[in-house]
C-alpha positions in Angstrom: 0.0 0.0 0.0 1.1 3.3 -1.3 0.9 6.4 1.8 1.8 9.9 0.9 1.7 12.3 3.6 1.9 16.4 4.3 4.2 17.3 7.3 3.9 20.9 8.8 7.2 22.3 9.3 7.5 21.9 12.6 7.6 18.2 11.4 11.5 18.7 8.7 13.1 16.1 10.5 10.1 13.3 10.5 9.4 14.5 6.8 13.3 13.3 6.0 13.0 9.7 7.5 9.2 8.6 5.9 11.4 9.9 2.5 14.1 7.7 3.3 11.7 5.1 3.7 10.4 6.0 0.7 6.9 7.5 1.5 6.3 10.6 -0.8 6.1 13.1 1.9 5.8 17.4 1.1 6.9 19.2 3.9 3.6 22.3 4.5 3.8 25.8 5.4 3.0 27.1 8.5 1.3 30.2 7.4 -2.2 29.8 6.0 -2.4 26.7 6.2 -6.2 25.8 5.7 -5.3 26.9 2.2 -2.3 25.0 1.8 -3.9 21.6 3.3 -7.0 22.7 0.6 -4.9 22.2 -2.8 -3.4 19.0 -1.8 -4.4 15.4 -3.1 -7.1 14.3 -0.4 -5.0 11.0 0.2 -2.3 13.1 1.6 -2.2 11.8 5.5 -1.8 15.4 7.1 1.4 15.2 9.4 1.4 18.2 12.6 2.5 18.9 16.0 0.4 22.6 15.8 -2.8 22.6 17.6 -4.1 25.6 15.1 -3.7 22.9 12.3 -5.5 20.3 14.0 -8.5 22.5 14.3 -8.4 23.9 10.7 -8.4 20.8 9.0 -11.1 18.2 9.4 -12.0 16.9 6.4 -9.3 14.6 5.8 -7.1 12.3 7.7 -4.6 14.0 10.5 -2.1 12.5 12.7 -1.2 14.4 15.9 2.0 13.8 16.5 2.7 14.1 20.1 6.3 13.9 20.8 9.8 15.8 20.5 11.5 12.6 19.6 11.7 11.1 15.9 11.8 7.5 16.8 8.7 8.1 18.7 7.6 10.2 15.7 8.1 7.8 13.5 6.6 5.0 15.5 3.6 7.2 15.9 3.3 7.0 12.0 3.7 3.5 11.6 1.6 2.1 14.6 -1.6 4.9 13.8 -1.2 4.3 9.6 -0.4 0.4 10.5 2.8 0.8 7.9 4.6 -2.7 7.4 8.5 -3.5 6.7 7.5 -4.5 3.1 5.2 -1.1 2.6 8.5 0.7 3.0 11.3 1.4 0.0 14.5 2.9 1.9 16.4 5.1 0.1 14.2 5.2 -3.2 13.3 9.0 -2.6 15.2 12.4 -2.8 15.2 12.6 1.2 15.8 16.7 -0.5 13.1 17.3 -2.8 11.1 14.0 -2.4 11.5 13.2 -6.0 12.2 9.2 -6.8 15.9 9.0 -7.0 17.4 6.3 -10.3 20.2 4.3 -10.8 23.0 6.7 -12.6 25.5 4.8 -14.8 29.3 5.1 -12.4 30.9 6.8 -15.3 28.4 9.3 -15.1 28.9 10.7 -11.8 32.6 10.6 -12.0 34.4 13.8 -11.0 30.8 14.5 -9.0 32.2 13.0 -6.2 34.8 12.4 -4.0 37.7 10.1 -5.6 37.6 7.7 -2.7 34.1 7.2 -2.7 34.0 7.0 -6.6 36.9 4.1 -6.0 34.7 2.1 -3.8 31.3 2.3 -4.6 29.9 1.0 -7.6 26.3 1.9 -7.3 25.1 5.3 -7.9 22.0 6.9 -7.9 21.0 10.5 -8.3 17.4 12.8 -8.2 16.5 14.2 -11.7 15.7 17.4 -9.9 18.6 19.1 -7.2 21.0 16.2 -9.4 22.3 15.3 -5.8 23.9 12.3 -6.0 23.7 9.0 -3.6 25.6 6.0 -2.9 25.0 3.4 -0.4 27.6 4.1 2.6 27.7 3.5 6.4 24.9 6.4 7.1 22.7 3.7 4.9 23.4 0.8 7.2 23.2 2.8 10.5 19.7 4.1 9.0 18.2 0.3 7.9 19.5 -0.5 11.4 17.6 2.0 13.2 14.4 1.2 10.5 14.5 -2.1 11.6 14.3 -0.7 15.2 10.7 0.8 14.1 9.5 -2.7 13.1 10.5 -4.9 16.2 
């Protein structure tokens, strides 16, 4: 099952991690945000810690997230939206722009990167839109560690 979700931006940091899990996630504005929450694709999961929010928007489904913590935030998510391991796609999304990231040929990306990582890494990926460009590295297995921490 596909979720896409809106995160107010008091929310940046939970926004960041249900990308790298590869939920399509926009990140809101704070300012008028009935009118904001009003143009978006009603199977957008809304995503807030601001009361103000909460009360503005009622006709589609909200999460109030209640804590300071992202682990907790992020278990929040999961346990109220009943997200599985196999619903998730880590690392298939610009964590950035939230655009799907795709496999870049390594010859491609040379002089892009640093030499040492261009050395040792042979898969690339990049996002069509900022062109950052991604490789799997140690942040990648501390981060499926910690998602697999969310699913025990």
């Amino acid at each position: 099952m596909a979720f896409c979700f809106v995160a107010d931006n008091t929310l940046g940091k939970l926004a960041k991690w249900l990308r790298m899990l590869g939920f399509d996630t926009t990140l809101g504005i704070d300012s008028s945000a009935e009118m904001f929450y009003d143009r978006l694709e009603k199977d957008r999961i809304v995503l807030t810690r601001t009361r103000a929010i909460k009360k503005q928007i009622s006709a589609r489904r909200l999460i109030f997230i209640r804590s300071n913590y992202i682990e907790r935030q992020l278990k929040q998510v999961i346990v109220e939206i009943d997200i599985r391991p196999l619903d998730t796609r880590p690392f298939s999304r610009c964590t950035h722009c939230n655009i799907p990231i795709v496999v870049v040929n390594r010859d491609d990306v040379y002089g892009l990167i640093p030499d040492y990582i261009y050395e040792t890494h042979s898969e690339f990926y990049t996002c069509s839109q900022c062109h950052r460009i991604f490789w799997p590295g140690s942040h990648t297995k501390r981060a499926l560690k910690r998602i697999a921490y969310l699913f025990e």
